[in-house]
DOVEXKOL-822861 format. One record per residue: residue in one letter; x, y, z of N, C-alpha, C in turn. Coordinates in steps of 0.05 Angstrom, whole numbers, padded with zeros to 5 digits, always signed. Example, Ala and Ser with C-alpha at 12.3 -4.5 7.8 and 13.67 -1.06 7.14 Angstrom:
% DOVEXKOL-822861
a+00264-00114+00156+00246-00090+00156+00264-00066+00156/s+00257-00045+00142+00273-00021+00143+00258+00001+00157/
***
This chain:
% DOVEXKOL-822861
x+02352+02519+01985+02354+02514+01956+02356+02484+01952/x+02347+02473+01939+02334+02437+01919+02361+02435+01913/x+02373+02414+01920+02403+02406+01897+02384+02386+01877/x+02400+02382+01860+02394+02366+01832+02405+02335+01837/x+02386+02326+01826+02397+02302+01826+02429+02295+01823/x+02445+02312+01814+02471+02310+01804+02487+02314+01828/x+02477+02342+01848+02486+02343+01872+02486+02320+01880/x+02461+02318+01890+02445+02298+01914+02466+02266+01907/x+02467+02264+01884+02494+02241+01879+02511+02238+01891/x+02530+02267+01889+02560+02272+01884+02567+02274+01922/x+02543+02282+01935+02543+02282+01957+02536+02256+01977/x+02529+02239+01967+02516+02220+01982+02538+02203+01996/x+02530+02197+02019+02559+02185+02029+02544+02158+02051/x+02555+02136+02046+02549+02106+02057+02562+02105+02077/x+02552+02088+02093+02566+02073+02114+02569+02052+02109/x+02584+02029+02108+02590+02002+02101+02602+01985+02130/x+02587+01969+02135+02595+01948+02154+02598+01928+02140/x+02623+01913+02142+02640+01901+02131+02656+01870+02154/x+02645+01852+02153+02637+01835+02186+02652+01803+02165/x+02658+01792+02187+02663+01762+02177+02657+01748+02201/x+02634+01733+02206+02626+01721+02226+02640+01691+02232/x+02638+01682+02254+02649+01648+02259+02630+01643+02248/x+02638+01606+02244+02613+01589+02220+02602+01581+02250/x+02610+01578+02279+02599+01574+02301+02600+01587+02324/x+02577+01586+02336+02539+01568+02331+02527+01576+02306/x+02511+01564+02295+02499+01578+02274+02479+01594+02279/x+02464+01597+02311+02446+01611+02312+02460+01645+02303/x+02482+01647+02314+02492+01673+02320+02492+01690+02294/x+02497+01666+02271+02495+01675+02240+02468+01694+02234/x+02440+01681+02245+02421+01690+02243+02409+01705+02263/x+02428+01709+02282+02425+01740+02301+02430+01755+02291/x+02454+01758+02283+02467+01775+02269+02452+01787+02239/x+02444+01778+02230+02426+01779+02195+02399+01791+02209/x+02393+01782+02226+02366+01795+02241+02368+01818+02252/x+02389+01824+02268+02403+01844+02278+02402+01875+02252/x+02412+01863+02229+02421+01887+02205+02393+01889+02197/x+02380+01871+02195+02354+01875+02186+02333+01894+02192/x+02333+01891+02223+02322+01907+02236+02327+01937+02236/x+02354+01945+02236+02352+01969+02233+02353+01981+02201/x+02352+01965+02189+02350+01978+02156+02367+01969+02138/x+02385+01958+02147+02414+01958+02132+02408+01933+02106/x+02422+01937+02085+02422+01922+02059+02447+01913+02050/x+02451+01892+02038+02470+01871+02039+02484+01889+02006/x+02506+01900+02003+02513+01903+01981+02531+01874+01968/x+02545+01874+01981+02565+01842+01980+02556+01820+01994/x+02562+01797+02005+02556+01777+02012+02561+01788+02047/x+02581+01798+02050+02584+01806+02075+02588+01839+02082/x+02576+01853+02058+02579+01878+02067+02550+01893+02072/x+02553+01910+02086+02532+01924+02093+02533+01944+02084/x+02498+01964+02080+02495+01990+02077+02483+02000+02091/x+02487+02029+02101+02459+02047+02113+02467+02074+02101/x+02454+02089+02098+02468+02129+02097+02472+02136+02119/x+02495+02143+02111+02508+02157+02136+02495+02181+02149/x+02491+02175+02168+02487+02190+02197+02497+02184+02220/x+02492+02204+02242+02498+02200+02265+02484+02167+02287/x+02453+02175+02267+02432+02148+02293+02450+02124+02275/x+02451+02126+02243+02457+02096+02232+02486+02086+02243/x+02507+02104+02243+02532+02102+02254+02527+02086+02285/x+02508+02093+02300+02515+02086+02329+02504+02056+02325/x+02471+02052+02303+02462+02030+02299+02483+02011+02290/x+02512+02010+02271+02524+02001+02261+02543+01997+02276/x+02545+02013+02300+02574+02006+02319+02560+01980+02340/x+02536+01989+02351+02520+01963+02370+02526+01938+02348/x+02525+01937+02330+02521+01909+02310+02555+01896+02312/x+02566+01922+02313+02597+01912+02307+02600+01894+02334/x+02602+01915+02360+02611+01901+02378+02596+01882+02385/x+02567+01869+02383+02558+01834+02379+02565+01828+02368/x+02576+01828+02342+02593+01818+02332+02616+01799+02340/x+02642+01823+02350+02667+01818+02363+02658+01808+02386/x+02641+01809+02406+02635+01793+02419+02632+01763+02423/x+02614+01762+02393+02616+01733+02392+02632+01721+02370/x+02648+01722+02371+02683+01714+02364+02685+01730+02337/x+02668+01741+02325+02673+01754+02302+02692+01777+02292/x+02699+01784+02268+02715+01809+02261+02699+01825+02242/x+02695+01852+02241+02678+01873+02233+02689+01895+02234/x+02688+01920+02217+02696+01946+02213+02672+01957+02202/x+02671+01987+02203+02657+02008+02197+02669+02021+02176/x+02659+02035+02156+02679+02057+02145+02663+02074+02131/x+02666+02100+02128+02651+02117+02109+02662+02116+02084/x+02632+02117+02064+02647+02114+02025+02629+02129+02014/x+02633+02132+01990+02626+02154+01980+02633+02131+01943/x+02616+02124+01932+02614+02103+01910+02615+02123+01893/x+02640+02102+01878+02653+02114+01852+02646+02099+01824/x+02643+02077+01833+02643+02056+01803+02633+02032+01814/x+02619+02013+01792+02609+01986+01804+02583+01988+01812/x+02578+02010+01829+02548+02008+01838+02539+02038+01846/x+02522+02048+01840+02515+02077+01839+02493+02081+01858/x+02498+02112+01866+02468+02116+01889+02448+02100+01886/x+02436+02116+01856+02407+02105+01853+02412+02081+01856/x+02426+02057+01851+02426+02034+01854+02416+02022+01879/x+02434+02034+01896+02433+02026+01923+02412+02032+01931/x+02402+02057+01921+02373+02070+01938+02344+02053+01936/x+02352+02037+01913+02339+02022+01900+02335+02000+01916/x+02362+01992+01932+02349+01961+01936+02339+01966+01966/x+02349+01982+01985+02340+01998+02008+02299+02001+01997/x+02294+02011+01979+02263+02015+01975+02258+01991+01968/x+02266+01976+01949+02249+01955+01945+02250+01934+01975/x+02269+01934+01988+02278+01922+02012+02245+01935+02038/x+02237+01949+02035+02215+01961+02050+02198+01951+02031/x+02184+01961+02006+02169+01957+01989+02166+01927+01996/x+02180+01906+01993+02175+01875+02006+02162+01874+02036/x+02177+01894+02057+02163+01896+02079+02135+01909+02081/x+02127+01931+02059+02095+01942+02065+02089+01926+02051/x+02088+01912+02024+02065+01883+02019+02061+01863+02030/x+02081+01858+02062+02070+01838+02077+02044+01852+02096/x+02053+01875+02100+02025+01884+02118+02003+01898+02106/x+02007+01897+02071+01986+01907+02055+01968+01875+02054/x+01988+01862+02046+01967+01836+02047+01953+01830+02071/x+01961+01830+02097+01946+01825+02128+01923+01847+02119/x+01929+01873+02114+01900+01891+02113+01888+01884+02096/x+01883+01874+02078+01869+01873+02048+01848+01840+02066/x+01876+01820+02072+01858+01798+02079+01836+01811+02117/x+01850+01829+02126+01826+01835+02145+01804+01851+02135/x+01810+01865+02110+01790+01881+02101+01767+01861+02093/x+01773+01838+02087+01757+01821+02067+01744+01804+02084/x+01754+01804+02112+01738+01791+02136+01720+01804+02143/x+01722+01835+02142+01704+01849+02147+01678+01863+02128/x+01684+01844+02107+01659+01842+02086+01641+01823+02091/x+01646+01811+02116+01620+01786+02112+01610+01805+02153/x+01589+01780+02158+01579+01792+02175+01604+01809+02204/x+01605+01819+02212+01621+01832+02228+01606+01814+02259/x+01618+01810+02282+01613+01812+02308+01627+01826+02323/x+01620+01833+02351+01629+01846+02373+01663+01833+02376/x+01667+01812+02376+01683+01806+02380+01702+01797+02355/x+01692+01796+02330+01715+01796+02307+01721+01819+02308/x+01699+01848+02317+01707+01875+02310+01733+01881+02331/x+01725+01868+02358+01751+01868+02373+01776+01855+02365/x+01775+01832+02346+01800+01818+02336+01805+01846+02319/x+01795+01853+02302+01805+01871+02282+01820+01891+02289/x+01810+01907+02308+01823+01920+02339+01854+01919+02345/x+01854+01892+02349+01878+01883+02357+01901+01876+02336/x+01891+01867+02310+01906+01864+02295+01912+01897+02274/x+01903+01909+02281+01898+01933+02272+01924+01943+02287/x+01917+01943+02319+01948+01962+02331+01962+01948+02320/x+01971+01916+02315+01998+01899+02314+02006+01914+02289/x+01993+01912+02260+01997+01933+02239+02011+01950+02238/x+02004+01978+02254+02006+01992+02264+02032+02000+02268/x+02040+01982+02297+02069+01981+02314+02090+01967+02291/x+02078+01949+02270+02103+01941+02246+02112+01964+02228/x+02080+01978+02223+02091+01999+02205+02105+02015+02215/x+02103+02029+02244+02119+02047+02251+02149+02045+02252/x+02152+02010+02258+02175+01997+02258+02196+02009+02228/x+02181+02005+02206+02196+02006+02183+02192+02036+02172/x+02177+02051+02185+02172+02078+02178+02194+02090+02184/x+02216+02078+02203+02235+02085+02218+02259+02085+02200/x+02266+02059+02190+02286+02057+02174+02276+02055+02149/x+02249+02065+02140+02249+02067+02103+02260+02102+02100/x+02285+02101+02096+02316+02119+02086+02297+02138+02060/x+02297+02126+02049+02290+02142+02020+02254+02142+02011/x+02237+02134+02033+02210+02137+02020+02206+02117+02005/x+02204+02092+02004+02190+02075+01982+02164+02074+01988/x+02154+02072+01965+02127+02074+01958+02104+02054+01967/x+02107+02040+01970+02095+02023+01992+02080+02028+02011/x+02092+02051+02030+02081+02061+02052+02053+02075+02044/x+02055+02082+02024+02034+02101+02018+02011+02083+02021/x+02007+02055+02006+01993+02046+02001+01980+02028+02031/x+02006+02017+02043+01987+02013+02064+01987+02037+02083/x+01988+02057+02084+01974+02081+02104+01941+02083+02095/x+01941+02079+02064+01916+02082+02059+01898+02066+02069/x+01906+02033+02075+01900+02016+02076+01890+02012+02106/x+01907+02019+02117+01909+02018+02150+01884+02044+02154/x+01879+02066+02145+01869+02091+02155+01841+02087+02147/x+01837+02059+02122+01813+02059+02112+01791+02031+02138/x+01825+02004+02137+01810+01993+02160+01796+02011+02192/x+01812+02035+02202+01807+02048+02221+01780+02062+02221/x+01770+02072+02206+01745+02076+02191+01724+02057+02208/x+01727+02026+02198+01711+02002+02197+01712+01990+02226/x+01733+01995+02235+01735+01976+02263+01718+01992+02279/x+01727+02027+02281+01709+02041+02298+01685+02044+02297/x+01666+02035+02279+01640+02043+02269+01632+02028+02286/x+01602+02045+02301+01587+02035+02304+01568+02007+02305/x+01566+01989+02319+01547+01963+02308+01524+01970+02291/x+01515+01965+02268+01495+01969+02256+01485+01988+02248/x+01509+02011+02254+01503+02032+02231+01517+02025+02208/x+01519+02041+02182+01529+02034+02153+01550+02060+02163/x+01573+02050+02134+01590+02070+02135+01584+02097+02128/x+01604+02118+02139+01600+02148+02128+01597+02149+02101/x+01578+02165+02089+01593+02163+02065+01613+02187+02052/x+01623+02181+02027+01645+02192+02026+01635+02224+02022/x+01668+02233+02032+01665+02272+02028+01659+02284+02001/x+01642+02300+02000+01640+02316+01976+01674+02316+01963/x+01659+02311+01928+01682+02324+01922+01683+02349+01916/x+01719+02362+01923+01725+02395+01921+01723+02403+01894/x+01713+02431+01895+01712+02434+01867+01743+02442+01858/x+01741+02442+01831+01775+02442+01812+01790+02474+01829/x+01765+02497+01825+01776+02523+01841+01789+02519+01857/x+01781+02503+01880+01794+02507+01903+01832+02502+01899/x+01843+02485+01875+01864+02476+01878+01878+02490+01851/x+01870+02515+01848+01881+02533+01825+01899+02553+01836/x+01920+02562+01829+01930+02583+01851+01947+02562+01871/x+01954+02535+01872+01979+02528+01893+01999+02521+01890/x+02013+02516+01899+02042+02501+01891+02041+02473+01909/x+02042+02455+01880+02040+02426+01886+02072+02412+01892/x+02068+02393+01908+02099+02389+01930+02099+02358+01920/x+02116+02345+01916+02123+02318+01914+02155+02310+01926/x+02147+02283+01922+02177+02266+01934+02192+02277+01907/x+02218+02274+01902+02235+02274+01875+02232+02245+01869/x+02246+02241+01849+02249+02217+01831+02221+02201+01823/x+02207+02218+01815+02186+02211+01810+02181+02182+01790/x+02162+02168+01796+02159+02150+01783+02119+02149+01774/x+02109+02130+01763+02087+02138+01754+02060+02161+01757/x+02056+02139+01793+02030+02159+01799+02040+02194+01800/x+02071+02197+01805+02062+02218+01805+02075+02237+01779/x+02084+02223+01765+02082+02227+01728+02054+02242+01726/x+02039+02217+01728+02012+02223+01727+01994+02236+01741/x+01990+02241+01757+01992+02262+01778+01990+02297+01768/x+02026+02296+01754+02037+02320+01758+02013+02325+01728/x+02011+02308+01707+01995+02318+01683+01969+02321+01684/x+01966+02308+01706+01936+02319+01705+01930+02343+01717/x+01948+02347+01739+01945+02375+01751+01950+02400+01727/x+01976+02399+01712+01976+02413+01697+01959+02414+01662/x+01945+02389+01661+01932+02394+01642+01900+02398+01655/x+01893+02391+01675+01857+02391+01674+01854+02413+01693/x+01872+02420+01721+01872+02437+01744+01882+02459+01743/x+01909+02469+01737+01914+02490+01728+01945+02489+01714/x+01940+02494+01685+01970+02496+01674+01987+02508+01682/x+01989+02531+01700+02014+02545+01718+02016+02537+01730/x+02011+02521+01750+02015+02504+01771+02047+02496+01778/x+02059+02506+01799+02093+02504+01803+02084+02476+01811/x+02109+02454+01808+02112+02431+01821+02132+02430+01825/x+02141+02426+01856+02168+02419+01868+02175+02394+01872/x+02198+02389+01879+02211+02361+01886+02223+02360+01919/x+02218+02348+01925+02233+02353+01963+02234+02323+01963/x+02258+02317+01989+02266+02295+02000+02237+02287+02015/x+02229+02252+02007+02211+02234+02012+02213+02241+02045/x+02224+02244+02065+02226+02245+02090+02233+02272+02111/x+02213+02284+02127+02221+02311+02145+02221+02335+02124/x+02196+02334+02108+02198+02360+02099+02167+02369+02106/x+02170+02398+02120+02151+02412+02124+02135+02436+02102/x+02112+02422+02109+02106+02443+02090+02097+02480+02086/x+02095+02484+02062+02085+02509+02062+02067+02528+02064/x+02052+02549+02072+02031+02549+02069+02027+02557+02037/x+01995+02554+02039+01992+02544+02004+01998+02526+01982/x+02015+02511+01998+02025+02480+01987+02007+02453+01983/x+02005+02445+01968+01988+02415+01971+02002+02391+01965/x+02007+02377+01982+02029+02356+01974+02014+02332+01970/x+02023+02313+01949+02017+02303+01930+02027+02265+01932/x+02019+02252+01938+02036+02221+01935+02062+02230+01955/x+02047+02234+01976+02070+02238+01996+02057+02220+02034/x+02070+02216+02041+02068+02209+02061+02055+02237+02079/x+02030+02233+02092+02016+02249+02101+02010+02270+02081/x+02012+02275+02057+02006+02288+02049+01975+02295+02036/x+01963+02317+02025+01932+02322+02023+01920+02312+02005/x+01936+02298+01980+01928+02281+01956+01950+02252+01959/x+01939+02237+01971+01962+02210+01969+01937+02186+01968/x+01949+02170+01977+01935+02139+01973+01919+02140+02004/x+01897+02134+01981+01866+02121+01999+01855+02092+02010/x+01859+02078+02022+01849+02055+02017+01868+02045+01997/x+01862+02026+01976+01863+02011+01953+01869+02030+01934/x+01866+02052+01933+01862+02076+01911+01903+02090+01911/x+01907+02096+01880+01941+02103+01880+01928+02130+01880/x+01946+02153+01881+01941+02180+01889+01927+02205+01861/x+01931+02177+01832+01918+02187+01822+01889+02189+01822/x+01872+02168+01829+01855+02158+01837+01841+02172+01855/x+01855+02183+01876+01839+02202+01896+01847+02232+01888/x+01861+02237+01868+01856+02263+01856+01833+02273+01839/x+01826+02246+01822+01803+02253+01812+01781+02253+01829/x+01783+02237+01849+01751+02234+01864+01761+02269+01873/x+01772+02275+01885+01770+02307+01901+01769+02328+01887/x+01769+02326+01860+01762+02344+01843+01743+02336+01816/x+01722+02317+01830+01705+02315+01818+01704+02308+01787/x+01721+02297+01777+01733+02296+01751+01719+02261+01748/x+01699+02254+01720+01690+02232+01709+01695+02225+01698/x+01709+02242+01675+01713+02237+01649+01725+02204+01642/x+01705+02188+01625+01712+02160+01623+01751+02162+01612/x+01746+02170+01597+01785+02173+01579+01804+02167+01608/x+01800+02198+01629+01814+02197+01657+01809+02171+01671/x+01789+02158+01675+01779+02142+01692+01798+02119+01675/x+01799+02112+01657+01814+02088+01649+01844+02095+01650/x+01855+02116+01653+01886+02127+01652+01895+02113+01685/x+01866+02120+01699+01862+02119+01723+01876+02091+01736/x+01866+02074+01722+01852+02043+01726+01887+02035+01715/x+01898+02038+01700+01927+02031+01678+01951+02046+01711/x+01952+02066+01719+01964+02081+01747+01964+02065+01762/x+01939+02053+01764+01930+02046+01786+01950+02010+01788/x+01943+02005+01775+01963+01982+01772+01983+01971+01765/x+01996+01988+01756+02022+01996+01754+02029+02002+01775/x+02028+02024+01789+02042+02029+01822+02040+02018+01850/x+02010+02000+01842+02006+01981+01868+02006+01956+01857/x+02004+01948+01831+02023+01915+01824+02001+01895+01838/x+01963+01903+01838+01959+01885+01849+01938+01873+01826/x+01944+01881+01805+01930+01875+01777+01898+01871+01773/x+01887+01895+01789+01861+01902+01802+01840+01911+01770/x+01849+01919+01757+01838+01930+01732+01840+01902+01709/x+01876+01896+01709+01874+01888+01684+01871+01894+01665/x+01873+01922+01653+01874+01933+01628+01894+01923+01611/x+01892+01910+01587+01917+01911+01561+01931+01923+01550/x+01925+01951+01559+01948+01973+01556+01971+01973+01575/x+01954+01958+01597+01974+01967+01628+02009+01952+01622/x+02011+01934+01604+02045+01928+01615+02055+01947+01585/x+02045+01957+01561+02057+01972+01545+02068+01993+01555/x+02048+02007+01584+02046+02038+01590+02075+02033+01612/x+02064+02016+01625+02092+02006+01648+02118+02011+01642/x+02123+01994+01609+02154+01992+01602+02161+02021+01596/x+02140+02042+01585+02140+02069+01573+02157+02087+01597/x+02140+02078+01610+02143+02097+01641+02176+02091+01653/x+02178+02063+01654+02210+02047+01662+02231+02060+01651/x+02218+02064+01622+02249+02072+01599+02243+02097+01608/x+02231+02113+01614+02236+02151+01615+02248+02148+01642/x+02243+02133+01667+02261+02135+01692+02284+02126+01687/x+02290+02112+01674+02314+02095+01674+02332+02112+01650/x+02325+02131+01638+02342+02149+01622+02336+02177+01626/x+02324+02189+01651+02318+02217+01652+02320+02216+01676/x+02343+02222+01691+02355+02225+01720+02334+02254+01737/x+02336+02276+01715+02324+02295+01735+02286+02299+01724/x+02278+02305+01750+02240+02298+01748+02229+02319+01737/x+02245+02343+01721+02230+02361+01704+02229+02344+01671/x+02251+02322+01673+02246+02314+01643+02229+02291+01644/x+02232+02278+01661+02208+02251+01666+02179+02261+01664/x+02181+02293+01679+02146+02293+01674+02142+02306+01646/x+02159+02314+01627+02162+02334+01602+02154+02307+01591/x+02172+02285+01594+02182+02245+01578+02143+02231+01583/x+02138+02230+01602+02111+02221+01615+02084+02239+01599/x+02095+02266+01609+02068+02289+01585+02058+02276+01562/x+02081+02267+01543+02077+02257+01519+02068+02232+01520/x+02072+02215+01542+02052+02188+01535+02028+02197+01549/x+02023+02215+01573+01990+02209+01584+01979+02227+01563/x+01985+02245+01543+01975+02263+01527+01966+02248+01511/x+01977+02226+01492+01972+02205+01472+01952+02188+01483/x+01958+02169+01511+01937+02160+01517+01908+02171+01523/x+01907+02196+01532+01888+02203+01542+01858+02206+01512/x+01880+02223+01484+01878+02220+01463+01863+02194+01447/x+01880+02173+01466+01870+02151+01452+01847+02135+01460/x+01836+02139+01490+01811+02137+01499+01798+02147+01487/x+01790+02179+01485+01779+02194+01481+01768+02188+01453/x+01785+02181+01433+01773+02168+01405+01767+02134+01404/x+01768+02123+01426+01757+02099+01422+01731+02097+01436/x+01737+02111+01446+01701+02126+01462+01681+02131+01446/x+01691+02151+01432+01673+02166+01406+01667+02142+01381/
***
């Protein structure tokens, strides 16, 4: 059974490392900060630490302590459970955006190798690409490790990374595959569509197009961003490995329409407004895009559970879609 966001709150329980380092050496200052870094942890205070509590983060948090006390320092552990001052979502918040900074450093490396590989290719840049391709790779898995709550990020460079893998392996002097038929709308009538919870745009958007253009009965669930298996008959959606997520450059609304064959100019510009909004790389530039943004901000930031965000969201992609559609005409 799904707890509610209200559960999933009331339950959430921190670990806090809590350290006062010597001012000497100073290297040890920045062992230590490298040290939390690495395994995930986020600075709530100047000297306090976060991870969620578990068993792996607990043992990660005891190794930190005793380098610590080792090197002349004093440090404690303790389990909390936040009452006031700073709230889950808060925290969960800076843990994602804390990754979200780490996948735009290796979205940018792919984007600038992608763009190397728009001019002539050789045997041996295809081998540099190769190699910078695994390094990629071995970072992302790095932070795949400790991204706690799913930030959105990942999505974008998986796409990114799965699209350079494509390009490096091809053939010398053949052209690329081209792309897969798209599925017709049938095929995706009749399933139950799966998402991360706490939904935020693409998959606002997402969930309305499925239920307005694919099929209006369409169940949509919410499951934890991390270790959930799926169903059969399920299609999961802006999810990490999942069968509709981010392509390349493309947000997950973007490769919904390509797989169900959907043109319609109105969609295609809803498309282009998603699209830049959730990957922030201001690829469209539409003048609607920072109105639609703040729209989207204020329904997350006052509608805790994701049956009213997508009810809060219905009503703006319904208007906008509305409002293409007559500027078209």
């Amino acid at each position: 059974m799904l707890m509610n966001a209200g559960e999933l709150e009331a339950e959430q329980r921190w670990l806090l490392l809590i350290h006062q380092l010597p001012t000497k050496p100073s290297y040890f200052r920045v062992k230590i900060w490298r040290r939390l870094q690495g395994i995930g942890a986020v600075a709530v205070k100047s000297t306090v630490y976060a991870l969620p509590a578990n068993a792996e983060t607990q043992e990660d948090f005891e190794w930190v302590l005793k380098e610590i006390i080792d090197g002349g320092g004093e440090a404690l552990i303790c389990e909390a459970r936040l009452i006031d001052g700073l709230s889950d979502a808060q925290v969960r918040a800076l843990f994602d955006a804390a990754r979200d900074d780490d996948f735009a450093e290796i979205a940018r490396e792919a984007r600038a190798l992608a763009a190397e590989l728009d001019t002539e290719v050789t045997a041996d840049k295809r081998a540099d690409a190769r190699s910078q391709l695994v390094r990629m790779r071995k970072r992302l898995a790095e932070l795949v490790a400790i991204d706690f709550f799913g930030a959105t990020g990942r999505l974008t460079v998986e796409g990114l990374l799965a699209n350079l893998d494509e390009r490096v392996t091809e053939d010398e002097g053949m052209s690329r595959a081209p792309s897969k038929a798209a599925d017709p709308i049938a095929e995706f009538k009749g399933r139950t569509w799966v998402t991360r919870r706490d939904v935020h745009v693409d998959r606002i958007a997402c969930s309305w197009l499925i239920r307005r253009f694919i099929d209006a009965n369409a169940p949509i669930r919410f499951v934890p961003g991390k270790g959930y298996v799926p169903k059969p008959g399920e299609i999961r959606f802006d999810m990490f490995e999942g069968e509709i997520t981010h392509e390349g450059d493309r947000c997950s609304f973007e490769v919904l329409l390509i797989r169900t064959g959907m043109t319609d100019p109105a969609l295609q510009a809803i498309a282009e407004i998603v699209h830049d909004i959730d990957l922030k790389d201001g690829k469209f530039g539409r003048e609607e895009t920072a109105g639609i943004a703040s729209l989207i901000a204020g329904i997350v930031m006052t509608n805790k559970a994701d049956e009213q965000r997508l009810g809060q969201g219905f009503h703006v992609f319904d208007n906008l879609y509305q409002y293409f559609r007559q500027k078209r005409g």
